[in-house]
C-alpha positions in Angstrom: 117.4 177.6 78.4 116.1 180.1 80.9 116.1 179.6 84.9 113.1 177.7 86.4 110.6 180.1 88.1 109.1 179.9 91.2 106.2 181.3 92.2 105.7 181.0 95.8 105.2 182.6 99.1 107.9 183.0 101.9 106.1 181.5 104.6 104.7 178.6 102.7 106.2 175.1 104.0 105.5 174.1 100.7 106.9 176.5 98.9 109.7 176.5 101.1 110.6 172.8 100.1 111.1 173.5 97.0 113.0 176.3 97.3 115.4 173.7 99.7 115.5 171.0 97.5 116.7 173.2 94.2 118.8 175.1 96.3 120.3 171.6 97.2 120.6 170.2 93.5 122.6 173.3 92.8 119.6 174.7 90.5 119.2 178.5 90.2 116.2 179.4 89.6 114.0 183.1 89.5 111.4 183.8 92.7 107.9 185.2 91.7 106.3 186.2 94.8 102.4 185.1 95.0 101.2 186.4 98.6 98.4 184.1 100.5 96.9 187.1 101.9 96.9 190.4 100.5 93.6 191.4 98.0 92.2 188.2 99.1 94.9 185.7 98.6 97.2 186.2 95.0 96.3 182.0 94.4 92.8 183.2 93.8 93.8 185.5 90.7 92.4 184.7 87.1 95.9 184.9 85.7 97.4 182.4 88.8 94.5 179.8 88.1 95.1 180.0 84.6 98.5 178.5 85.7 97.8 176.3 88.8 94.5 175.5 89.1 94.4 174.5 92.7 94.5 178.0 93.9 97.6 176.8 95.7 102.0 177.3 96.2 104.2 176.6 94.6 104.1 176.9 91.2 107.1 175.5 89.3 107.9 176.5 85.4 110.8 173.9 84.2 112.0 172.8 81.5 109.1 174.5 79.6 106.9 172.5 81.7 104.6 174.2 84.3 104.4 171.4 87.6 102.8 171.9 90.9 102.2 170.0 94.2 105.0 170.0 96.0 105.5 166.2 96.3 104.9 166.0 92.4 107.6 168.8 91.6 110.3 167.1 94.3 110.0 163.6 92.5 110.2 165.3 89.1 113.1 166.9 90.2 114.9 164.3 91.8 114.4 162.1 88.4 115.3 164.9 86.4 118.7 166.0 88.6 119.5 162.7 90.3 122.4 164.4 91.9 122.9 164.8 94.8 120.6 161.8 95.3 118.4 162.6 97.9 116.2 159.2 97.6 118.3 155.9 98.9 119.0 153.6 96.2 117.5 150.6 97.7 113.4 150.2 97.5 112.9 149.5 101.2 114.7 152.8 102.1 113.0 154.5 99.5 109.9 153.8 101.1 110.8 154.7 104.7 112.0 158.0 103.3 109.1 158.7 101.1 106.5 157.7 104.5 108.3 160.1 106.4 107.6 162.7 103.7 103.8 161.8 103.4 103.7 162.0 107.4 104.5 165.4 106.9 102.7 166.3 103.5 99.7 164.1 103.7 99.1 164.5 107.4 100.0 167.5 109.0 100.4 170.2 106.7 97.2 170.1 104.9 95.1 170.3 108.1 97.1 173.6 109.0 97.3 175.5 106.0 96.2 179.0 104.9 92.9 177.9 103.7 92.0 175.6 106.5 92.9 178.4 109.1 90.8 180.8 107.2 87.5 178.7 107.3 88.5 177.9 111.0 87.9 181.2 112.5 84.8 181.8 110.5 82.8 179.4 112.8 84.1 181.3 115.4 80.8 183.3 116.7 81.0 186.7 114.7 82.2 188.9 117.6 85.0 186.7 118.0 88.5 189.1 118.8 91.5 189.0 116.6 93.3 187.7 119.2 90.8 185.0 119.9 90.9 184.0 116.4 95.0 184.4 116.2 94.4 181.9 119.6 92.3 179.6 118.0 94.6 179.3 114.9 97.6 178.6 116.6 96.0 175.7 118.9 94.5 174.1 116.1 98.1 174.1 114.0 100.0 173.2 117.4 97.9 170.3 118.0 97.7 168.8 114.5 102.1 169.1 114.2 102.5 168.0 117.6 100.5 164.9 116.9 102.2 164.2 113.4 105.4 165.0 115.0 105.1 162.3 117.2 104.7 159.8 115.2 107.5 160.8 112.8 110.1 161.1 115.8 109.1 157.6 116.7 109.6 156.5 112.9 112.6 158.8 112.6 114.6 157.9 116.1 116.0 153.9 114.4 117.1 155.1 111.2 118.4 158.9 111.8 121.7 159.3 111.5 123.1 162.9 110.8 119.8 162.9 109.1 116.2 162.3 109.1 117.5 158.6 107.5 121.3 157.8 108.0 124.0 160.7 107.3 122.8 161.5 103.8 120.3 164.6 103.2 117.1 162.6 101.8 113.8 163.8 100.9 112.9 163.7 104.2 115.0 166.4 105.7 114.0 169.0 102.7 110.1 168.2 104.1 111.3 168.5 107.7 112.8 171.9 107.9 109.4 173.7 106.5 107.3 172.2 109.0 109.3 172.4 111.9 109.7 176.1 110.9 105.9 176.2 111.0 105.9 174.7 114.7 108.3 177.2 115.8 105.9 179.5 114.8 102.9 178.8 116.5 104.6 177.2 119.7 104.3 173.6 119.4 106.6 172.1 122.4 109.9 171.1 120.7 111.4 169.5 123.8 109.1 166.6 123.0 111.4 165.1 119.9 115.0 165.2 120.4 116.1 163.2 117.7 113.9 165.8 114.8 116.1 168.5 116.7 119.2 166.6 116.8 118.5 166.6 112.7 117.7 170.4 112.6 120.8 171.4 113.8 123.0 169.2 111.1 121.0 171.3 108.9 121.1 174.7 109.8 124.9 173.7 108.9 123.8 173.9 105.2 124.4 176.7 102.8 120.8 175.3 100.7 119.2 175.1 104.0 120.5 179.1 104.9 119.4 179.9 101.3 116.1 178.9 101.5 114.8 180.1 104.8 111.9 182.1 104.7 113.9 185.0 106.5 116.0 185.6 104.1 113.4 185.5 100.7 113.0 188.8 98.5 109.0 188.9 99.5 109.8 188.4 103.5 107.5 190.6 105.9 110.0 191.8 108.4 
């Protein structure tokens, strides 16, 4: 059977998870670059909607199945190629892991994604700079990941270990390391959640967390 085929962009958080979590399962897998800007955004193509209809990354093609939505494609993953388990095997944990995900995917990267930026700086008034808008972008993203950030180093901080939960890699960490990439970006104050960068730097220690950073991805803007 042939590789699995992403199709995602290097800077994409979401993108970016999966591209962590199959690097972590040990599943090699093809990169098909679909760039979020350029000729309007490549999600907005006939032949990309034909495939994903969300107009969104990543698109994953599996086991002649065609998934998308990160969260969707990490469970299906994880049930698919339990090891390394990265879910606990107890249903309490499970949960605590699986909150710290949504925390993450349900509340602070949807309100500071492409598309959300985009329709922010058109109410902007018309005349508005690039660097105003650039400005405006990055206070809106910094304010929505500092505020989910804060809640998840409070839910973090009793159950880290090496790890977002314990000294395991869990779901958790794979949905970490995207958005704290994303805060680096636009400036968010990192200073403010020791314990999320006590976790960081166990996993910069990771050969799947090296392989999967957008840096180092065949359709990386340098």
């Amino acid at each position: 059977m042939s590789s699995p085929i992403l199709h995602g962009y290097w800077r994409s958080s979401c993108s970016y998870r999966i591209r962590f979590l199959l690097a972590l399962k040990g599943i090699p897998f093809e990169s098909k670059a679909v760039h979020l800007v350029k000729s309007g955004g490549e999600q907005h193509s006939e032949s990309y909607v034909a495939m994903n209809p969300t107009h969104k990354v990543p698109t994953l093609e599996i086991d002649g199945l065609t998934l998308y939505q990160s969260t969707a494609i990490a469970e299906y993953i994880e049930e698919t190629h339990p090891e390394p388990r990265l879910l606990p095997h107890d249903a309490p944990s499970r949960a605590h892991v699986r909150a710290l995900c949504n925390v993450i995917s349900n509340d602070i990267q949807p309100v500071a994604n492409v598309g959300i930026l985009q329709r922010l700086v058109t109410l902007l008034p018309q005349d508005s700079s690039a660097d105003v808008k650039a400005a405006t972008r990055d206070d809106w993203s910094r304010h929505f990941i500092t505020t989910g950030f804060l809640a998840l180093e409070k839910m973090m901080t009793p159950k880290s270990g090496r790890y977002c939960f314990g000294d395991e890699v869990s779901l958790a960490d794979v949905f970490l390391a995207p958005q704290v990439y994303n805060a680096l970006r636009v400036g968010v104050d990192m200073s403010l959640f020791p314990t999320i960068n006590r976790v960081m730097k166990e996993l910069e220690l990771l050969d799947a967390y090296r392989s999967a950073h957008p840096s180092v991805q065949p359709d990386a803007e340098r």
